[in-house]
Chimera marker file (.cmm) of the C-alpha trace (Angstrom):
<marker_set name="trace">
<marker id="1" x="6.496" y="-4.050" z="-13.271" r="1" g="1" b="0" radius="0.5"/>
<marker id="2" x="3.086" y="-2.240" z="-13.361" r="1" g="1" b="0" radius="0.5"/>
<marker id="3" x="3.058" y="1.241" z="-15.670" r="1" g="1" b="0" radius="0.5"/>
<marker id="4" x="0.514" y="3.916" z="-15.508" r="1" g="1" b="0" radius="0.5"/>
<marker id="5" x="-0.019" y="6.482" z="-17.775" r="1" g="1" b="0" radius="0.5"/>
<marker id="6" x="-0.365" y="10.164" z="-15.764" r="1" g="1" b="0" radius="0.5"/>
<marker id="7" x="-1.843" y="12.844" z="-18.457" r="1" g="1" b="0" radius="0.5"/>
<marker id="8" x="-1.896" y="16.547" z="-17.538" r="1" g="1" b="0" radius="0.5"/>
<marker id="9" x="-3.161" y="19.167" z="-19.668" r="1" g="1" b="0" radius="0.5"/>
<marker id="10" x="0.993" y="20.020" z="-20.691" r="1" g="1" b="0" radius="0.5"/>
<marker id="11" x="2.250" y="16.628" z="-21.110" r="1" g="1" b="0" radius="0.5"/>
<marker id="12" x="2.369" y="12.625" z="-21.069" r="1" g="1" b="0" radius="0.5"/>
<marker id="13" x="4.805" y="10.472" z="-18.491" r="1" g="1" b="0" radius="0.5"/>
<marker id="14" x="5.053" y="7.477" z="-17.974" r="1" g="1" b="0" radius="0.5"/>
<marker id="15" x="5.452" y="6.358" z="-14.392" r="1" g="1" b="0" radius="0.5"/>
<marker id="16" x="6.625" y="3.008" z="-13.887" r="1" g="1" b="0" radius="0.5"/>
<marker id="17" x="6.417" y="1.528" z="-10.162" r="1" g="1" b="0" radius="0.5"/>
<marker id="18" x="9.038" y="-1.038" z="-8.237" r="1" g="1" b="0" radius="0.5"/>
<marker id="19" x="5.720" y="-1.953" z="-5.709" r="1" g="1" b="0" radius="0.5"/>
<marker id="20" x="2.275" y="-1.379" z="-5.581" r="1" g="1" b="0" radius="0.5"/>
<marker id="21" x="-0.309" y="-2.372" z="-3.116" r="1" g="1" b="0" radius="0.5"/>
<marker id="22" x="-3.615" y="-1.825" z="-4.351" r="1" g="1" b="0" radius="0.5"/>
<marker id="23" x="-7.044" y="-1.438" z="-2.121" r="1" g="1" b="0" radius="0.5"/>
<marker id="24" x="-5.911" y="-4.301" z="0.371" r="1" g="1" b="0" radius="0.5"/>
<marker id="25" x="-7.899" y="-4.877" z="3.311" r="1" g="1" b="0" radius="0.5"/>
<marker id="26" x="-7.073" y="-7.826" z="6.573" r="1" g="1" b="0" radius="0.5"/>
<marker id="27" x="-9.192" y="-8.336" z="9.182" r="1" g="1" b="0" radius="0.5"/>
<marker id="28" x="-8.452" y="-11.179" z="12.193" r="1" g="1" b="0" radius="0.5"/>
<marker id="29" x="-10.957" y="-13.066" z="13.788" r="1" g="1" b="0" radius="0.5"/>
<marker id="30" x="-11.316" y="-12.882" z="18.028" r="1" g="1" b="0" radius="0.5"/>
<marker id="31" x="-13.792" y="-13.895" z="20.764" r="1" g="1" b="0" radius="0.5"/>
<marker id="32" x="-15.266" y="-10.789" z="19.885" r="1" g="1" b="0" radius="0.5"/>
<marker id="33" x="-15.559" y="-11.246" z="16.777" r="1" g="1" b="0" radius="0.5"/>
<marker id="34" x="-13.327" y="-9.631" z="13.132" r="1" g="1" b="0" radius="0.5"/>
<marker id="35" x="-11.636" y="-6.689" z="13.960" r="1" g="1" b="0" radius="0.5"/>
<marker id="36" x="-10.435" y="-4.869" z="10.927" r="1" g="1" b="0" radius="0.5"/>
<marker id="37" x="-6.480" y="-3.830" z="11.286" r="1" g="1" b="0" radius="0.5"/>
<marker id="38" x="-6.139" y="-2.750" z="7.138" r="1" g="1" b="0" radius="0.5"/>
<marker id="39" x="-9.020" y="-1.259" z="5.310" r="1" g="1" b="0" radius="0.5"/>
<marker id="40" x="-8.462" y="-0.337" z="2.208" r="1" g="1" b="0" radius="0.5"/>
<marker id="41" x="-4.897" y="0.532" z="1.760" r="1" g="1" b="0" radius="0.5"/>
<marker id="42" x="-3.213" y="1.693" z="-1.639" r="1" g="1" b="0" radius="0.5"/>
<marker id="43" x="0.264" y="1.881" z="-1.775" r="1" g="1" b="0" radius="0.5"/>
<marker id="44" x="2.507" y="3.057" z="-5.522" r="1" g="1" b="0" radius="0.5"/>
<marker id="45" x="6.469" y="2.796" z="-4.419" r="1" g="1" b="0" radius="0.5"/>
<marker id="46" x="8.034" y="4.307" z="-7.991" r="1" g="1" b="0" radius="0.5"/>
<marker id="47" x="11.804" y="3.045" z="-8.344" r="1" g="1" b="0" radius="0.5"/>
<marker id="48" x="14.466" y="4.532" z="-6.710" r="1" g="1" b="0" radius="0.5"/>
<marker id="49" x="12.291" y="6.146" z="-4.074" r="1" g="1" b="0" radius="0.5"/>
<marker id="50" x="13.097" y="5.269" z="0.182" r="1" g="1" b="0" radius="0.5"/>
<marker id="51" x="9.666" y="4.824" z="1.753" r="1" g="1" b="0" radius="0.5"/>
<marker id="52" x="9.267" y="4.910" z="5.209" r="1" g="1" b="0" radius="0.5"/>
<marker id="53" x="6.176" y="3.139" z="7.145" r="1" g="1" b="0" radius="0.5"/>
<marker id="54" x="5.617" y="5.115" z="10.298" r="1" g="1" b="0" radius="0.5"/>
<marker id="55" x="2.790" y="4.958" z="13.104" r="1" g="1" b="0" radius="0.5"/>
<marker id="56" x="2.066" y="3.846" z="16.752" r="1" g="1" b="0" radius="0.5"/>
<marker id="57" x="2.196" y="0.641" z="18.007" r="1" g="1" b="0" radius="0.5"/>
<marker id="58" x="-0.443" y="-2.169" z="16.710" r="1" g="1" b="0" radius="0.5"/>
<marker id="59" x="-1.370" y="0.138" z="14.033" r="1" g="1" b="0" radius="0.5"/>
<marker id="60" x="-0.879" y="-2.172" z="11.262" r="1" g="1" b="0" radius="0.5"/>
<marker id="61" x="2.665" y="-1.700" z="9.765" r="1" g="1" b="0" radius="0.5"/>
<marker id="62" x="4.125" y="-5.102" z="10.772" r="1" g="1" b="0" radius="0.5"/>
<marker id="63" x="0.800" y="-6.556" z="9.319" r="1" g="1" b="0" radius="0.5"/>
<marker id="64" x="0.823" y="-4.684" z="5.960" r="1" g="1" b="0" radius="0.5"/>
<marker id="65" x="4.957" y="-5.369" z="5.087" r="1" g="1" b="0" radius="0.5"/>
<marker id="66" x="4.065" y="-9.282" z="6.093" r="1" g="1" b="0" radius="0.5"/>
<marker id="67" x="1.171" y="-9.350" z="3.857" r="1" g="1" b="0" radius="0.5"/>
<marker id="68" x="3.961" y="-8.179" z="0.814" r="1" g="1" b="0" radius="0.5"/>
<marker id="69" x="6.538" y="-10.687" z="1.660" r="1" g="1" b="0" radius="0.5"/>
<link id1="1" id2="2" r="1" g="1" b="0" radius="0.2"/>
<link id1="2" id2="3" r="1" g="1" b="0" radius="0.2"/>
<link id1="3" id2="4" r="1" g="1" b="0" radius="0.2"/>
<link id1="4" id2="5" r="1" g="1" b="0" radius="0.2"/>
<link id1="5" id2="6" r="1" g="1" b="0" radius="0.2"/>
<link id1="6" id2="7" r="1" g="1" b="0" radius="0.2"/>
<link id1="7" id2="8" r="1" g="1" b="0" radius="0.2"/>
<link id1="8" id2="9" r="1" g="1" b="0" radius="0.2"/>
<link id1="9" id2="10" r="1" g="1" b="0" radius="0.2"/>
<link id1="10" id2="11" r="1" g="1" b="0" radius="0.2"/>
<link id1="11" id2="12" r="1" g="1" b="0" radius="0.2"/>
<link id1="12" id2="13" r="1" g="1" b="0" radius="0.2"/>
<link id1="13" id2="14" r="1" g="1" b="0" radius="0.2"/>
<link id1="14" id2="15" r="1" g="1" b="0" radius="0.2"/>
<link id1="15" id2="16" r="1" g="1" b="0" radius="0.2"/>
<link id1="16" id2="17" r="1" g="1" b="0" radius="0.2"/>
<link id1="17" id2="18" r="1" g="1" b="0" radius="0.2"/>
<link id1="18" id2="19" r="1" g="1" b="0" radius="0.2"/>
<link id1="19" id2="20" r="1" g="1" b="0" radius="0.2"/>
<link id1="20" id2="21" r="1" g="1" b="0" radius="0.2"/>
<link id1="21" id2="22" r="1" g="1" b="0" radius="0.2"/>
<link id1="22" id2="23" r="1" g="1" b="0" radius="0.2"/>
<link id1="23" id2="24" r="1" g="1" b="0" radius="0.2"/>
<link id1="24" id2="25" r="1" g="1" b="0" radius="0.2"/>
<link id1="25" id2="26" r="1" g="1" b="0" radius="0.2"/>
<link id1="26" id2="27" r="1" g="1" b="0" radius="0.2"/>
<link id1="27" id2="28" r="1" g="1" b="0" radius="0.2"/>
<link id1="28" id2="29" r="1" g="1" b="0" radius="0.2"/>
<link id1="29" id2="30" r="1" g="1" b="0" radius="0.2"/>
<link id1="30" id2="31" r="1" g="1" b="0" radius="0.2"/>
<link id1="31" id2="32" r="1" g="1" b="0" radius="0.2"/>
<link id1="32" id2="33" r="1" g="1" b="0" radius="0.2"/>
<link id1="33" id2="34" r="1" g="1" b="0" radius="0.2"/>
<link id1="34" id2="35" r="1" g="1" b="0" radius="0.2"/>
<link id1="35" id2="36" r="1" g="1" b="0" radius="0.2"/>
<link id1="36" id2="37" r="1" g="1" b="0" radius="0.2"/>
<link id1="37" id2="38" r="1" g="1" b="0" radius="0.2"/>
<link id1="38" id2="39" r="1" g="1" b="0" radius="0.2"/>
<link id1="39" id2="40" r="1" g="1" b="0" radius="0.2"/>
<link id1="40" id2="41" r="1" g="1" b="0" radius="0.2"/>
<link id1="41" id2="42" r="1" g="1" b="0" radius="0.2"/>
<link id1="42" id2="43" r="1" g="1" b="0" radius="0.2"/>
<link id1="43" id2="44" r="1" g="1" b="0" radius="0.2"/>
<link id1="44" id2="45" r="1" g="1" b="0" radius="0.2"/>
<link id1="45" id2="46" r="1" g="1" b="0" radius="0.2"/>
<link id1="46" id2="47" r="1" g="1" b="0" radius="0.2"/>
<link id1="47" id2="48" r="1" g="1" b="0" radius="0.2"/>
<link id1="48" id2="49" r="1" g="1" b="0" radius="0.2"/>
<link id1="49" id2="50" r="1" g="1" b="0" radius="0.2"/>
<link id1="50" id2="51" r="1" g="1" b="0" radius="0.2"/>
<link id1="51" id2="52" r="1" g="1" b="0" radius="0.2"/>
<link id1="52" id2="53" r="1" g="1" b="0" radius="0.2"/>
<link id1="53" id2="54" r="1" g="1" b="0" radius="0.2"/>
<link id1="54" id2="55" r="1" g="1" b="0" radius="0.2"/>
<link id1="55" id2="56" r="1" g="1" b="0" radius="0.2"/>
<link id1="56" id2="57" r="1" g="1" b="0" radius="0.2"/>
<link id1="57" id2="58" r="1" g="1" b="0" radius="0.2"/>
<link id1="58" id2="59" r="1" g="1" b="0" radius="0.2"/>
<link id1="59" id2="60" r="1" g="1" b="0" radius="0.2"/>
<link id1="60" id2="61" r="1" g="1" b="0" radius="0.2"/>
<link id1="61" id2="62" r="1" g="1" b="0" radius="0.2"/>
<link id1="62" id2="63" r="1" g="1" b="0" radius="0.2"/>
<link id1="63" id2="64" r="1" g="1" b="0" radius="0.2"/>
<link id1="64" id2="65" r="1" g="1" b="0" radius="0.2"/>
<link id1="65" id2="66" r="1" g="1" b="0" radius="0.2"/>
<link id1="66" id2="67" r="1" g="1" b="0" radius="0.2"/>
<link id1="67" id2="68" r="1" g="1" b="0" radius="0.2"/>
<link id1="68" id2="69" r="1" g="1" b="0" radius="0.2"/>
</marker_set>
């Protein structure tokens, strides 16, 4: 398990996460050539929180949670 340290001007916590995806980009190659489906994408799931991925079809969701498994 990853831990970052968030510091604001009152206080210190620590912030512990259950998943992270950090700056992870997929591209597939066509006839046409790459086409880029991620670009960039940065993801901090702390514990105990429900995250949802929603969006229209061939947007990239399937792609993203089949990257993580």
């Amino acid at each position: 398990m990853a831990t970052t340290t968030l510091t604001t001007a009152e206080d210190r916590t620590e912030v512990g996460h259950a998943a992270r995806i950090d700056h992870v980009s997929k591209s597939f190659g066509g006839p046409e050539g790459q086409q880029l489906v991620l670009d960039d994408i940065t993801l901090d799931v702390a514990p105990g929180e429900f995250v949802t991925l929603l969006g229209a079809s061939g947007c990239g969701k399937s792609t993203l949670l089949n990257l993580v498994a």
